[in-house]
C-alpha positions, 0 to 999 in steps of 0.5 A: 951371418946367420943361418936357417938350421932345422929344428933340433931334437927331430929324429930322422924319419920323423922330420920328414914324414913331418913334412907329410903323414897323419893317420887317424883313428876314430874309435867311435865309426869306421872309417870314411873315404874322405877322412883323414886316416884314409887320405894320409895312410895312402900318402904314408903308403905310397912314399914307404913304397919309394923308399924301399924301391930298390932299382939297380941304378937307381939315384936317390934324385929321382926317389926324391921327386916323386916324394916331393909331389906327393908331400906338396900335395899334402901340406897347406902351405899358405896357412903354415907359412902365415902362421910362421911369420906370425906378425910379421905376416901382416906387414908383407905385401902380397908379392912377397906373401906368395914368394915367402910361401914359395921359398919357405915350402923349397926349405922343407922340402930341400932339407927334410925330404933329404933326410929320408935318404937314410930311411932304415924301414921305421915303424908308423904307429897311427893311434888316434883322431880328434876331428872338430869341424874342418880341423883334425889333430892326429896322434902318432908314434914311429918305432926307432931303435926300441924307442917310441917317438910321439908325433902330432899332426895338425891339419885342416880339411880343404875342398876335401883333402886333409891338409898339414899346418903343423906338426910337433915332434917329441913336444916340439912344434914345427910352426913355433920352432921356425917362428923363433928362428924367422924372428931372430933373423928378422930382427937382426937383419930384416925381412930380406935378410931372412929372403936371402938365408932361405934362398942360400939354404934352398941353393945349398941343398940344390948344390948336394943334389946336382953333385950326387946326379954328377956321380 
């Protein structure tokens, strides 16, 4: 049986700050409140400082929770989930719309945000934006053992919030990647085969963190 895997080549901070950060540079004017290298830098911000928390005591669950609600808040998870499935999207209903949206936004986050956990204070390098309407492409670097690792963020501006539909790490698009492997599922054992794969990875991931409270 197949299984939903990450995609490969994504280092360690990056694939979860995938989940999360843009930080863009106009080099033309300052900056404004609701653009999006004001917006993304606090969220970069705030979920450095969670994970360079140290309370005695303190589980990895609980950082965990708190760096969910603030991704959650960054992520147009609608529009990556229709660019995800693709063609696919179109042959859904709206009930299994809203549930694929649902379950594909547990995957990212179950299995990235756990990733964080070995978080060992990388460096975020922001470089530039390219803005055009309500859609934004930022560039951006992360400092790991001496080497520059290029990230790209897609987003798109939402009722004044910069939103993340993609991102490419190291040329690899996050949408493309998981578009192939929805694909292959779907071909091979359709669409609620792919349902209950992300339900088992989700379960699976579930599974670590009710063990790890246990301890």
């Amino acid at each position: 049986m197949e299984k939903i895997t990450k995609p490969q080549s994504v280092p360690l901070l990056l694939a979860c700050l995938l989940t999360i950060f843009v930080l863009l540079n106009d080099p033309v004017r300052c900056h404004a409140v609701n653009e999006p290298i004001e917006q993304l830098q606090d969220s970069v911000n705030r979920i450095v400082e969670i994970l360079r928390r140290d309370i005695p005591g303190e589980q990895w669950v609980i950082k965990k929770e708190e760096i969910v609600s603030i991704v959650k808040s960054r992520f147009a998870a609608d529009e990556l989930a229709q660019r995800v499935l693709a063609l696919n999207w179109r042959a859904r209903t709206d009930q299994e719309k809203e549930q694929f949206i649902s379950l594909f936004s547990q995957v990212l986050e179950t299995t990235y945000i756990n990733r964080l956990k070995s978080y060992s204070d990388e460096q975020v390098s922001f470089k530039k934006q390219i803005v055009n309407g309500d859609k934004a492409i930022v560039y951006s670097e992360i400092l790991k053992n001496n080497q520059e690792i290029p990230i790209v963020y897609r987003v798109k501006e939402d009722t004044g919030q910069w939103l993340i539909y993609d991102i490419i790490i190291e040329g690899v698009s996050l949408v493309q990647n998981y578009r192939q492997q929805f694909e292959g599922i779907i071909n091979k054992e359709g669409y609620d085969g792919l349902v209950r794969r992300m339900e088992e990875k989700i379960e699976e991931n579930k599974q670590k963190d009710r063990e790890e409270k246990e301890q």
